[in-house]
C-alpha positions as CSV (number, residue, x, y, z in Angstrom):
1,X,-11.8,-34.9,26.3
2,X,-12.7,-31.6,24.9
3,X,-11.8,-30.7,21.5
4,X,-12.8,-27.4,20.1
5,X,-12.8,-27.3,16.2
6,X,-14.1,-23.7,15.4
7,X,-15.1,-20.8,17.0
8,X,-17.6,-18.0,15.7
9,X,-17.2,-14.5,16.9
10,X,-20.2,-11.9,16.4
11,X,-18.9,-8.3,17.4
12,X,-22.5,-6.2,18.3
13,X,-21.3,-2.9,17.5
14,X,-23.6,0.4,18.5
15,X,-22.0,3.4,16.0
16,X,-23.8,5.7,13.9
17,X,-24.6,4.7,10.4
18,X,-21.5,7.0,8.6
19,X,-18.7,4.4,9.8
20,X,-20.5,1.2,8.5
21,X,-17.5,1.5,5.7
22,X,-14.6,2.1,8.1
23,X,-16.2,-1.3,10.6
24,X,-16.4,-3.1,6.9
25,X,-12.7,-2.4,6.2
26,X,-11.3,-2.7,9.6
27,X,-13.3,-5.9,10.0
28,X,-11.2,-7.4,6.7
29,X,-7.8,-7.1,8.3
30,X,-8.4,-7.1,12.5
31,X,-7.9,-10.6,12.3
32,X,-4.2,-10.9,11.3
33,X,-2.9,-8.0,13.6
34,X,-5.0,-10.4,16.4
35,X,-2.0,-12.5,18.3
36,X,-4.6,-15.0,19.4
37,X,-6.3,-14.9,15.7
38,X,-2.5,-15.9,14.9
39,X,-1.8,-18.5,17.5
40,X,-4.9,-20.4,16.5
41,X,-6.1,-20.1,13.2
42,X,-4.2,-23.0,11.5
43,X,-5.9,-25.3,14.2
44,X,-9.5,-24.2,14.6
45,X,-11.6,-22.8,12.2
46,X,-12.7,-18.9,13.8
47,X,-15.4,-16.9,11.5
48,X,-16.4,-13.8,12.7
49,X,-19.2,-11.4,11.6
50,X,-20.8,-8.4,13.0
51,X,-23.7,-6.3,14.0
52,X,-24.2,-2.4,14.0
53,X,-26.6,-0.9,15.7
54,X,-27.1,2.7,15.3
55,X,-26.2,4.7,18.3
């Protein structure tokens, strides 16, 4: 049987370097307007983190 325990998300994002503070706040609070962040979260453990890349 599988049983999945966490999960760990890394978002590569190409943007140019002026939004790095608008991807850091967004980032904060995606994960609660997420309905499958919701549905899950209390039964796996989900980390995310991400990349930027400049475009």
């Amino acid at each position: 049987m599988l049983v999945i325990k966490r999960i760990q998300v890394l978002f590569h994002l190409k943007a140019p370097a002026a939004v790095r503070e608008t991807v850091e706040r967004v980032h904060g609070f995606y994960a609660q307007k997420c309905p499958v962040y919701r549905s899950i979260h209390t039964a796996i453990a989900i980390t995310t983190a991400y990349e930027i890349t400049e475009a």
